[in-house]
C-alpha positions as a Markdown table, in Angstrom:
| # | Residue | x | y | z |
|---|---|---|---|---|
| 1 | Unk | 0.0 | 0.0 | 0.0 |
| 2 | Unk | 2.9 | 2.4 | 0.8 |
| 3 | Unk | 4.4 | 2.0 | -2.9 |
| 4 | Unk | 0.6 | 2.1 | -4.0 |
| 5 | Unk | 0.5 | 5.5 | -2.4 |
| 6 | Unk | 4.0 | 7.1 | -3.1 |
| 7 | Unk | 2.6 | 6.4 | -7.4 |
| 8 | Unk | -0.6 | 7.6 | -6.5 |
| 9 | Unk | 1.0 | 11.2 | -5.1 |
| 10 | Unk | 3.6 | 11.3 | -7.4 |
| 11 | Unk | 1.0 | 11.1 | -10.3 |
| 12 | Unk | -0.8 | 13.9 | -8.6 |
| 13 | Unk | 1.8 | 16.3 | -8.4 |
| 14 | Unk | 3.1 | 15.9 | -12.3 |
| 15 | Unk | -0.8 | 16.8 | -12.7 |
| 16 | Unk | -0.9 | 19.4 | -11.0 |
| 17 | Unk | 2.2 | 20.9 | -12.3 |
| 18 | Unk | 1.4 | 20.2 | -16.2 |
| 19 | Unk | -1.4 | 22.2 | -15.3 |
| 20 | Unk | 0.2 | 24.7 | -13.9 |
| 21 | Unk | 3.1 | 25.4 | -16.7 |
| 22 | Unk | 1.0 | 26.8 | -19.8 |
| 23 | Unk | -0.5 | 29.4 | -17.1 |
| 24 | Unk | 2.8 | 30.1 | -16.3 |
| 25 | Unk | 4.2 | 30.8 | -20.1 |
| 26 | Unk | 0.8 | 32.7 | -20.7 |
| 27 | Unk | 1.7 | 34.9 | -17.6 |
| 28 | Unk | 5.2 | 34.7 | -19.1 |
| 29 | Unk | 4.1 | 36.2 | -22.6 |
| 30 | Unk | 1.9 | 38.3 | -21.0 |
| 31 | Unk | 4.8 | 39.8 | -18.9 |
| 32 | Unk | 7.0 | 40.0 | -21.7 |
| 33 | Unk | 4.2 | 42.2 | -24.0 |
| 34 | Unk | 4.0 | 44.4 | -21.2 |
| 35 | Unk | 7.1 | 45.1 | -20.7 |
| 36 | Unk | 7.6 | 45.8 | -24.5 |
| 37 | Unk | 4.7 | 47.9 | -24.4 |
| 38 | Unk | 6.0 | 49.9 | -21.6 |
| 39 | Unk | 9.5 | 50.1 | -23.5 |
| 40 | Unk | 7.5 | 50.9 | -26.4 |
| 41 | Unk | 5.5 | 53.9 | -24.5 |
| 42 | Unk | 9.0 | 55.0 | -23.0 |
| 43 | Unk | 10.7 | 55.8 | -26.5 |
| 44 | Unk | 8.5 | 57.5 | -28.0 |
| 45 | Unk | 8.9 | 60.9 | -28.1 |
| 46 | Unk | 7.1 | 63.4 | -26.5 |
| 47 | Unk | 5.0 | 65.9 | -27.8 |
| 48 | Unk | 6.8 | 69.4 | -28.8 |
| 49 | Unk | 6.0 | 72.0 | -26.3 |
| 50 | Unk | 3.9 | 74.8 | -27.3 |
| 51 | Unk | 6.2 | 77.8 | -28.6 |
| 52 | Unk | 6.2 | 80.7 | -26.0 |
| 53 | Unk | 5.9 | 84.4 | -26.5 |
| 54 | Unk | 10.1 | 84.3 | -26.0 |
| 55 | Unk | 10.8 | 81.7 | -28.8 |
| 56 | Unk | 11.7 | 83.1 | -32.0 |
| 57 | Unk | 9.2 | 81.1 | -34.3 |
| 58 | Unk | 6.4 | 82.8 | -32.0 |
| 59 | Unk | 5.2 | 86.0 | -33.6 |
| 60 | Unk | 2.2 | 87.7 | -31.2 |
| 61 | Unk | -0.9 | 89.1 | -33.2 |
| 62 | Unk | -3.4 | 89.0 | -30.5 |
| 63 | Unk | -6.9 | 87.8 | -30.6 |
| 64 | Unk | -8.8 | 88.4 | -33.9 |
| 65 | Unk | -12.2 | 88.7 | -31.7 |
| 66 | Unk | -11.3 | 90.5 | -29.5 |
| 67 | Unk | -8.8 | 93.0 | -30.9 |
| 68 | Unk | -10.5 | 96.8 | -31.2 |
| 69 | Unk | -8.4 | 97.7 | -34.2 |
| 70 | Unk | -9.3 | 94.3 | -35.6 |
| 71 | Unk | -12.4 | 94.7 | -34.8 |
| 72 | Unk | -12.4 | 98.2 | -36.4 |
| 73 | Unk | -10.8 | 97.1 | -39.3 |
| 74 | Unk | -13.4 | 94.9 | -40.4 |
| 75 | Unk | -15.6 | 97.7 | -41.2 |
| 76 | Unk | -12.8 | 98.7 | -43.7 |
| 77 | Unk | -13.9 | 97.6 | -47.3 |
| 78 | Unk | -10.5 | 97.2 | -49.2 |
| 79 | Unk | -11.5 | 95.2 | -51.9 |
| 80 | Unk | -13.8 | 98.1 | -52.7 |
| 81 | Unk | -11.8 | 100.9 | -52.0 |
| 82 | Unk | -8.8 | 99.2 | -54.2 |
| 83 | Unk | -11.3 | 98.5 | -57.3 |
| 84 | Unk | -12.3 | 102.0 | -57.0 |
| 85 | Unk | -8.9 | 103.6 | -57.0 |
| 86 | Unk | -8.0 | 100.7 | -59.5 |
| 87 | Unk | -10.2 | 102.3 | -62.1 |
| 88 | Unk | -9.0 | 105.7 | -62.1 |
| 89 | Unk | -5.2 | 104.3 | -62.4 |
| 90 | Unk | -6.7 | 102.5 | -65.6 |
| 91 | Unk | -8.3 | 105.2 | -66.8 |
| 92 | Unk | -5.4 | 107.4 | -66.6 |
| 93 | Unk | -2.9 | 105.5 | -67.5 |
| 94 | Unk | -4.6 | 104.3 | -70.9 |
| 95 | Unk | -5.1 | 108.2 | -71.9 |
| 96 | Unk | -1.6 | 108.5 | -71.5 |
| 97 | Unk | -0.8 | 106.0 | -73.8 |
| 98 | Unk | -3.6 | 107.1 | -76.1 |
| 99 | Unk | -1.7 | 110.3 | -76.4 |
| 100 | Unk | 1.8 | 108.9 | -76.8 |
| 101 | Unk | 0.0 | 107.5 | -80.3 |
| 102 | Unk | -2.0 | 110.4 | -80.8 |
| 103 | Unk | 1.6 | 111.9 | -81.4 |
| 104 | Unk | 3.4 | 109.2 | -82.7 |
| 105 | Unk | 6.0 | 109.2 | -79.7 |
| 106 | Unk | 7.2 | 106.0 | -78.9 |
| 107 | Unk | 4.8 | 103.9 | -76.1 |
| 108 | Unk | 7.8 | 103.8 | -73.8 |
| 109 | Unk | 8.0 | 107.2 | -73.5 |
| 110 | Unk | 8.4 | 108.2 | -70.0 |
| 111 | Unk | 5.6 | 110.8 | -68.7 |
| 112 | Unk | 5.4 | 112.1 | -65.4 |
| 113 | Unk | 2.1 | 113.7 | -64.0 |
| 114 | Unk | 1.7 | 115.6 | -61.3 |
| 115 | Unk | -0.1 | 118.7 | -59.7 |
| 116 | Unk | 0.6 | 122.2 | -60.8 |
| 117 | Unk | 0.9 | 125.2 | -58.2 |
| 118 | Unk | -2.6 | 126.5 | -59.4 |
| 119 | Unk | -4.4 | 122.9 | -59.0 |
| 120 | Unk | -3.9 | 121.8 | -63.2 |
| 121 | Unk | -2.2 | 119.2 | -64.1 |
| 122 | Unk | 1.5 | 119.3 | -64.9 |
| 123 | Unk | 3.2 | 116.6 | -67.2 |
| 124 | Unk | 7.1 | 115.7 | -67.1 |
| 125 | Unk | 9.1 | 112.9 | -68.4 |
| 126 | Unk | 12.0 | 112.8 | -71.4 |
| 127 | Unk | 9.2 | 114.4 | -74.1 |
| 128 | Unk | 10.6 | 116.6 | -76.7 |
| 129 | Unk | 9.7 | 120.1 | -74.9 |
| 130 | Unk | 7.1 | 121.2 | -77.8 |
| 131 | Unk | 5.1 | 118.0 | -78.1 |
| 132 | Unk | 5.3 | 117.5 | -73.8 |
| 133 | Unk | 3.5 | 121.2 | -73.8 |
| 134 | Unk | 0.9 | 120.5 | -76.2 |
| 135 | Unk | 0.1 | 117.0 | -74.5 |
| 136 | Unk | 0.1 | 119.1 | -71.0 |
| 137 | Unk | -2.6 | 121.5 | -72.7 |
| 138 | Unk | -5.0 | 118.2 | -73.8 |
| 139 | Unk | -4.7 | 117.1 | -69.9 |
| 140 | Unk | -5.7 | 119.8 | -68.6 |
| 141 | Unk | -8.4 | 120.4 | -71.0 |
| 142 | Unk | -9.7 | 117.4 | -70.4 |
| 143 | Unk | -12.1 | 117.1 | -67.5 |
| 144 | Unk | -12.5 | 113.6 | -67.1 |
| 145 | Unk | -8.3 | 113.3 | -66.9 |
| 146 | Unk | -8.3 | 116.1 | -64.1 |
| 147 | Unk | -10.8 | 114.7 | -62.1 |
| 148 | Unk | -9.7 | 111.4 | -62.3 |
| 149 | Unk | -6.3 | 112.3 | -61.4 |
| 150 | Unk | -7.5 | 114.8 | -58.6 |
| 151 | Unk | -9.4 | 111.7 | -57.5 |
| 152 | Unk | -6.2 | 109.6 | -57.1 |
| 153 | Unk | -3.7 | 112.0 | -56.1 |
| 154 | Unk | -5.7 | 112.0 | -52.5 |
| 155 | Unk | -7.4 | 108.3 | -52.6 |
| 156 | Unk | -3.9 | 106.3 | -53.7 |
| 157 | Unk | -1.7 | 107.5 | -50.8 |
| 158 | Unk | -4.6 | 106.8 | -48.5 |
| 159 | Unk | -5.1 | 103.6 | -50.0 |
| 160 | Unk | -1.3 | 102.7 | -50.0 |
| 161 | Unk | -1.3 | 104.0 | -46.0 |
| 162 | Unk | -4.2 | 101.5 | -44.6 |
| 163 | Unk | -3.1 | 98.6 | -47.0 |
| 164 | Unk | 0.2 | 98.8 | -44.9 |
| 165 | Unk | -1.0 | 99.7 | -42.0 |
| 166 | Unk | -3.5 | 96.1 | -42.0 |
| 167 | Unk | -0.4 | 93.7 | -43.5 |
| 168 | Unk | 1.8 | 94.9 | -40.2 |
| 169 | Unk | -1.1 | 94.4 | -38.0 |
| 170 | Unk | -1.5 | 90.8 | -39.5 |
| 171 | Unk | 1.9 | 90.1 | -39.4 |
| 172 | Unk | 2.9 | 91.6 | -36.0 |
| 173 | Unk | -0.2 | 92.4 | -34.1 |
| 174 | Unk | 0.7 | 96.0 | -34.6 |
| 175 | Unk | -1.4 | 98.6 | -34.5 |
| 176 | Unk | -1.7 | 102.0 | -36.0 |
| 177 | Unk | -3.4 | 104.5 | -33.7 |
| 178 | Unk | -3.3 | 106.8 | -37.3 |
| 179 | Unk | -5.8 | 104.1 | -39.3 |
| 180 | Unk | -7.8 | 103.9 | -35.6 |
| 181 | Unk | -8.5 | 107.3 | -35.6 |
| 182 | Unk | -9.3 | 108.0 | -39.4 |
| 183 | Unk | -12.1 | 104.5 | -39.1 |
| 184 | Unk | -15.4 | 105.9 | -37.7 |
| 185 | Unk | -17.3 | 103.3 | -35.5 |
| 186 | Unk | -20.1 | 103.8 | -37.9 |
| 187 | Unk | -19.8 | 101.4 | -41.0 |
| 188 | Unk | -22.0 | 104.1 | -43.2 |
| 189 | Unk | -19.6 | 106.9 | -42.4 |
| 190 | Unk | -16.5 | 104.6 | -43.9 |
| 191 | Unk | -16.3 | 105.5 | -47.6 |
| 192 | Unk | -13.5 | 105.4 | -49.6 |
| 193 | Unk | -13.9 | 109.3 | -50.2 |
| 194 | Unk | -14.3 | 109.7 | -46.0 |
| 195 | Unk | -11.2 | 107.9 | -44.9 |
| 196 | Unk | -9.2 | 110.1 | -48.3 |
| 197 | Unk | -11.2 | 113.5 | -46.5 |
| 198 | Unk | -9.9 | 112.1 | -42.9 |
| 199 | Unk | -6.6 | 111.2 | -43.8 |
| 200 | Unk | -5.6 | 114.3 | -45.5 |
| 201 | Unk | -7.2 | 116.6 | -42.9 |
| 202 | Unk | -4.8 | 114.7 | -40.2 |
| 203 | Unk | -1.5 | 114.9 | -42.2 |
| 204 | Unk | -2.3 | 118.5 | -42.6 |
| 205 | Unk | -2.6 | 119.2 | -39.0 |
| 206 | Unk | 0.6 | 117.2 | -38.4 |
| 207 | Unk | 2.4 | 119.0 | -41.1 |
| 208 | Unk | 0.9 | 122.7 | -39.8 |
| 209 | Unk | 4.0 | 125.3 | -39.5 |
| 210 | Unk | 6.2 | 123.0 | -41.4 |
| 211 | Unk | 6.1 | 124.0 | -45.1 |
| 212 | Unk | 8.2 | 121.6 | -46.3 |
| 213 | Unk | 6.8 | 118.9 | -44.5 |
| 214 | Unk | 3.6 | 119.8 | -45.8 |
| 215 | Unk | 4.6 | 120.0 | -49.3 |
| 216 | Unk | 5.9 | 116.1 | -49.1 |
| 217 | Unk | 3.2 | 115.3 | -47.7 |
| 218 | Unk | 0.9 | 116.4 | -50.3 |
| 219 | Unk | 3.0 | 115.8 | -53.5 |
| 220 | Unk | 1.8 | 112.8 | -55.6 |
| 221 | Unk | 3.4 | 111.9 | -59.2 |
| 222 | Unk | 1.8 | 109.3 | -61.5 |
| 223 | Unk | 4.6 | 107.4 | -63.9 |
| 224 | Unk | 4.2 | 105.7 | -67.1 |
| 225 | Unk | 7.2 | 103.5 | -68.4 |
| 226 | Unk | 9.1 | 105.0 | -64.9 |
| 227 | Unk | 12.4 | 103.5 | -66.2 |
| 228 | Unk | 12.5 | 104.7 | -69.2 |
């Protein structure tokens, strides 16, 4: 019975521990995925921190909603103010080339126009002297030309100002307490023509007592063929 006994146990046990080894390898494999996993999780990089206001890639431009000249510049129509303005450049530009034909001058002649002392409209360039004075006289007889060059001498320069003015606030988050002051908060009372009346009437005031000044200030020249 004792030998009977000892075959009988020892059976038991090698039961027990074949049943016991595949939980172990599972627990095994298990342990080893984990611990890949966690290797896995420890490589990987982490995430770039978000750029500061001191790193050099960070440009500030502050928030779009809630940024009063941002806000204020919304009520600026550019796209209409520039196809305005666009159309008198056109216009004056093709009746200067009209009258480089008229009198058989070559079409890269270079004309300058500009404002005379009296208001007309003065014409410059490399012309031969007799035909430039003749040409000068059609301009300013011309009442379409003089308005539409009175009409751009004030509404480019304005037009040139806010268009700047807008890119460095876009870029930079600068603003331009000039373009502030010249927007009204009423969208009916931002014309093309208001801002140009605006505009002017500041640069004026800043320029008071200073002749020269002044006189930059309002000087405007249209070029055709300006390299010639």
């Amino acid at each position: 019975m004792s030998l009977l006994t000892s075959l009988i146990q020892a059976g038991a046990q090698f039961q027990q521990a074949m049943e016991k080894r595949p939980a172990t390898a599972s627990g095994d494999r298990n342990t080893a995925t984990d611990g890949k996993t966690a290797t896995g999780k420890a490589q990987k990089p982490s995430a770039e921190p978000a750029p500061s206001a001191t790193d050099d890639r960070f440009t500030p431009s502050g928030n779009n909603e809630t940024d009063p000249f941002q806000i204020k510049a919304r009520r600026l129509a550019m796209a209409d103010y520039k196809q305005t303005v666009g159309q008198d450049l056109a216009f004056v530009r093709e009746t200067l080339r009209h009258k480089l034909a008229e009198y058989q001058l070559s079409p890269a002649s270079k004309m300058d126009v500009s404002k005379s002392d009296n208001g007309g409209v003065r014409l410059g360039g490399n012309l031969p002297p007799d035909i430039g004075a003749r040409i000068e006289k059609d301009l300013n007889n011309s009442k379409p030309f003089r308005e539409a060059f009175s009409r751009l001498s004030a509404s480019e320069p304005t037009l040139h100002f806010m268009d700047n003015a807008l890119k460095l606030n876009k870029a930079y988050g600068v603003s331009n307490s000039l373009l502030d002051t010249i927007t009204s908060e009423n969208q009916q009372f931002n014309g093309l023509q208001d801002l140009v009346h605006r505009y002017d009437t500041l640069r004026r005031s800043a320029a008071a007592g200073n002749a020269e000044t002044f006189s930059s200030a309002r000087e405007y020249a249209f070029s055709l063929n300006a390299r010639a």
